[in-house]
Steps between C-alpha positions, in 0.01 A plus 500: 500500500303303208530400151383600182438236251149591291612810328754629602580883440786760528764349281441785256600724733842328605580511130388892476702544810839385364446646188469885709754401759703432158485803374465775785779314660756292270794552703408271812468184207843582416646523853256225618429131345154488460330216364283548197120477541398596141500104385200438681223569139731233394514303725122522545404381144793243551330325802148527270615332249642235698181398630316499178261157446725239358418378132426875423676781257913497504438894544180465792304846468456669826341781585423695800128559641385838638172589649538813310626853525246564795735261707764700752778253342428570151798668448704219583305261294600741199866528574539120592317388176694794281860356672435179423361528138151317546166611466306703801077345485261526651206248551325609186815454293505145565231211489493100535432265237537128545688520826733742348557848561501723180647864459263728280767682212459708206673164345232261628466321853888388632464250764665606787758242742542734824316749660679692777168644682497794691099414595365367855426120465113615569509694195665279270233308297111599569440108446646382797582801742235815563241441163499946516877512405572696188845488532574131437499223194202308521625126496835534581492313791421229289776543288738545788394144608496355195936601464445673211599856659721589755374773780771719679480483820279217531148518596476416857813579654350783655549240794816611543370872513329410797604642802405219788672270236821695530528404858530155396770531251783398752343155513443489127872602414583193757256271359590559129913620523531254786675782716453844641406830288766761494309749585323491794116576521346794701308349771113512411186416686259352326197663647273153427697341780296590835844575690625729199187707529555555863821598501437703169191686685715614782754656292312644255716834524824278466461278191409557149148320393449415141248360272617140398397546158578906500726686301615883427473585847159481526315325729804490853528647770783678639491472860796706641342854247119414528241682598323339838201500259656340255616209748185491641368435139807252471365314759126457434603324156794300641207368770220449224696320193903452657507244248584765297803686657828437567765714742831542502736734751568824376830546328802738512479560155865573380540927350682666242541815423214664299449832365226638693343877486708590803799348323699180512301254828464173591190257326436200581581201195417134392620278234294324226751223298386393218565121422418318160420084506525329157561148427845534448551677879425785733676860416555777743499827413820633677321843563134539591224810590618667815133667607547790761172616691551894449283668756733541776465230812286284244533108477305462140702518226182368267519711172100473526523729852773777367844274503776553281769297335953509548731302255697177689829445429642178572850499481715229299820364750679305200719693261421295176089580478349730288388856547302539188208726566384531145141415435524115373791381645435089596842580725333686785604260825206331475496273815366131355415224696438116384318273676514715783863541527623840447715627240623815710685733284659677749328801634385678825226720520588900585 
């Protein structure tokens, strides 16, 4: 349906998931072969330090960037610094001297190699982006373009968080991997395109509308459970700025079986994978953040508008891979990939 590049969230809970599935229910990862999703915090500081500046320290000091404990995702900022052994700052932990980005320590300033950033690009450095942000490092844009620091994820690839981009990706994948994606796209209609925004407009109580630039499940419409107000609304915006909306047709979400107050019932799911791009190759998590919408009939499974969270188990075919759950473990099934050719370690998703 999109991707999530800026900061993406919810691996926390994946990790939390296992750990409770582990431990209310130890029996089905001893009659099942599960792969192991507890590498990831290492894997994580791994793929940092792989992209620290070159010419820098042998052991490049990375740390991760929160907005603060006011943020909805601090909690995962805490547990993913904590698992990986690196500092948690926040902007007024850290300032930029010479191009260089400096740690503030009880020891004296420690200049710091990687920042994994859980902040908005806009918020990032007051210098460059909004001049009111308190929550970024004034100048380290500069040092970002300079090469003296390393920024996780990138500033800018929001791009790919764009929604109208998304509809392009099948002719990116071709242009760049020279064949087709595996998996396909959902057809979207770019409401910019005069012909999109007809067709959109007469089945606004079919399709799902979006914000191009939205997220949390704010901000879309969905047609098929809306209000005829709440089309109608729909429909004055799409005509005054369609710019910037997409559509898409409104899914059969797949269900599982949820407990509910009037028992065990049907919600509707999606899955978030989580993949990790380094310079030595692209990692796939073999497990992910199943997200289940848990009002009954509902299509949002946004944590932001009441969703919850399942374990994934993907399943490992080949007799010889590990099954090592413990926290740690660099075993895990990891699914690598070099130069875009995958390293499949042998699993199916259940």
């Amino acid at each position: 349906l999109e991707d999530n590049a800026r900061t993406p969230s919810g691996v926390s809970y994946m990790l939390e998931n296992r750990e409770a599935m582990l431990r209310l229910c130890p029996e089905l990862f001893r009659s099942l072969r599960v792969a192991a999703v507890d590498s990831y915090p290492d894997r994580l500081l791994q793929t940092m330090q792989s992209v620290a500046p070159r010419g820098g320290s042998a052991a490049p000091t990375c740390v991760v960037l929160t907005p603060g404990h006011y943020n909805s995702a601090y909690y995962e900022h805490s547990f993913l610094a904590d698992s990986m052994g690196v500092e948690l700052v926040e902007a007024a932990d850290l300032f930029v001297d010479d191009d260089k980005v400096w740690m503030r320590t009880v020891a004296g300033p420690t200049r710091v190699d990687v920042i994994y950033r859980r902040i908005d690009d806009d918020f990032l450095d007051p210098l460059v982006f909004r001049p009111d942000s308190a929550l970024g490092v004034p100048g380290l844009i500069a040092a970002y373009a300079a090469g003296n620091v390393a920024i996780m994820n990138a500033p800018g690839n929001g791009i790919a968080d764009d929604k109208a981009i998304y509809s392009y990706m099948p002719e990116i994948v071709r242009f760049y991997a020279g064949g087709e994606a595996k998996l396909p796209n959902v057809e979207t209609w770019r409401c910019r395109e005069p012909e999109a925004l007809r067709y959109v407009l007469d089945h606004l109580d079919e399709v799902v509308v979006k914000l191009v630039d939205g997220s949390g499940g704010y901000g879309m419409l969905v047609g098929p459970t809306a209000s005829k107000q709440e089309i109608e609304d729909f429909r004055r915006a799409l005509i005054a700025e369609p710019h910037r909306y997409i559509a898409q047709p409104t899914l059969a979400l797949s269900t599982v079986p949820t407990l509910a107050p009037e028992g065990l019932a049907p919600r509707h799911v999606d899955f978030r994978p989580f993949v990790l791009t380094g310079s030595k190759g692209i990692q796939v998590v073999p497990g992910g953040l199943t997200r289940v919408a848990l009002r009954e009939g509902s299509l949002v499974v946004n944590s932001s508008q009441g969703g919850g969270t399942k374990d994934s188990f993907v399943l490992m075919n080949e007799p010889g891979q590990s099954q090592n759950q413990s926290q740690g473990a660099l075993g895990g099934g990891m699914t690598e990939s070099q130069n875009g050719m995958s390293q499949s370690q042998g699993s199916s998703l259940a």
